[in-house]
N, C-alpha and C positions, 0 to 999 in steps of 0.2 A: 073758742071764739064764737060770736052770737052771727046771727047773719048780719046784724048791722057792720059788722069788723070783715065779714067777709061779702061784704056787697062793694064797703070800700076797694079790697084790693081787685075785686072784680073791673070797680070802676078805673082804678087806677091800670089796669092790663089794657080795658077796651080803650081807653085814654092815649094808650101806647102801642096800640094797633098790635097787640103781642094775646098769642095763644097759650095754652098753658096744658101737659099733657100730667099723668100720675103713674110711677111704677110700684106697686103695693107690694111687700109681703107682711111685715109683724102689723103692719095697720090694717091688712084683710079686705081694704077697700072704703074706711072710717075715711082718708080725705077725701077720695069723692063723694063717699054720701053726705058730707058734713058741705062740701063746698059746691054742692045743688045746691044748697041751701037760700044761697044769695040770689039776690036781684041780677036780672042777666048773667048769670051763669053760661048760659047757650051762647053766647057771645064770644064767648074767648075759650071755654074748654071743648078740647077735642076730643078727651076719654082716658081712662086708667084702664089697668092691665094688673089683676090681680095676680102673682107667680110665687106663690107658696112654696111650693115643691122645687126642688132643686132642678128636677126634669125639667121644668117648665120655664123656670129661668135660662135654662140652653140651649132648649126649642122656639119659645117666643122670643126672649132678649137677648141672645149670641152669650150667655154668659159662658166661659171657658171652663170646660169640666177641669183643667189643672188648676184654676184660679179658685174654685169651691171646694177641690182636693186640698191645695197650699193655704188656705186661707179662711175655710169654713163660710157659710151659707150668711153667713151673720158677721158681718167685716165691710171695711170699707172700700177692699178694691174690691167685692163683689158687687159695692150697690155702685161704684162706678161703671163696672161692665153692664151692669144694667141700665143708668141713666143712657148712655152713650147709645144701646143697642134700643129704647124707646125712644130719642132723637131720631134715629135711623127707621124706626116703623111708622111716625106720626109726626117726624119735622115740625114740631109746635117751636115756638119763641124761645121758650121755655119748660125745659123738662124736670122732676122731680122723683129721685129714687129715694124709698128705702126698706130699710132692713133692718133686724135687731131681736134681744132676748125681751120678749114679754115673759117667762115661765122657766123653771127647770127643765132639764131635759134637752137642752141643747149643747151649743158650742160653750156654755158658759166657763168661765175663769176666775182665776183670783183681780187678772188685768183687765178680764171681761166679765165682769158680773153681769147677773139678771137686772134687766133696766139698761143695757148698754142698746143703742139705738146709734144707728149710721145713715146718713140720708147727703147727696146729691144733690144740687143744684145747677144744671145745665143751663147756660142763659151767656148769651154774647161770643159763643167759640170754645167756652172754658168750662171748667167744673168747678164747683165749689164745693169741699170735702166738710158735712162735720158731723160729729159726734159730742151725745149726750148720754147720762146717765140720770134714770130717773129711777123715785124710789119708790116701791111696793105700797107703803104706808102714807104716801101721798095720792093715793087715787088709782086709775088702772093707768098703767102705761101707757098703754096705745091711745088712752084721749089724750094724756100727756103730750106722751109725741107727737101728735097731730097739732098742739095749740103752736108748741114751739115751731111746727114746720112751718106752721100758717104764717106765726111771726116771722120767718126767715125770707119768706116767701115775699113779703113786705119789704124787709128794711132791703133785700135783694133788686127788684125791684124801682125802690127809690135811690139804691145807691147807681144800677146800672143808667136808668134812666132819666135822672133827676134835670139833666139837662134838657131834653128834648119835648 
């Protein structure tokens, strides 16, 4: 996304009097530098939390050491234990986790291949669960994943808020 595409949803958050927070691990911290980017930014984000490490996700985010035990680092109740436990440290409007295989060497599967990406959308009380699968030979993952969270982050967004 260019900063014109994310100045929009910037404008659309400050429009909606809503904050917007980021919990990073396979993106490294790519949505927040990507979504400075926009025109009033400082307006509506409150800050990302980069948690790579599994330590880090159970020290900063409450994630449950049985839930990274049951489920691996790279899964989707883990990026919900995370969005839920970054609500809880930075109360924004809107909170955004994720997680996922950029590389070999992880949790990867035949159900979870490299390119599986899990990401959270806290907004209104609820969570919003998805997963994508991007592919190697389309470019690097993790800008990948970041275009599509930006899109979700929108049509999210305008579906919660369309009315107000």
């Amino acid at each position: 996304m260019n900063a014109t595409d994310l100045t929009r949803i910037v404008t659309k958050l400050r429009d909606k009097k809503l904050t917007i927070a980021f919990a990073e691990s396979v993106t490294g911290g790519m949505l927040i530098s990507e979504f400075v980017k926009a025109k009033g930014a400082s307006d509506v984000l409150l800050g990302s939390i980069v948690t790579y490490a599994e330590e880090v996700k159970q020290k900063v985010l409450g994630v449950k050491k049985q839930t990274l035990k049951l489920y691996t680092a790279e899964s989707q109740q883990v990026t919900n234990e995370m969005v839920l436990g970054l609500y809880k440290l930075l109360n924004a409007e809107m909170c955004v986790a994720v997680t996922g295989l950029s590389g070999q060497g992880a949790s990867e599967t035949s159900e979870k291949p490299v390119g599986t990406v899990f990401f959270s959308i806290y907004c209104k009380s609820r969570v919003e669960e998805f997963r994508q699968e991007f592919a190697q030979e389309n470019g690097d993952i993790r800008k990948q994943a970041a275009e599509f969270i930006f899109e979700k982050i929108e049509t999210t967004i305008d579906r919660h808020f369309e009315r107000e």
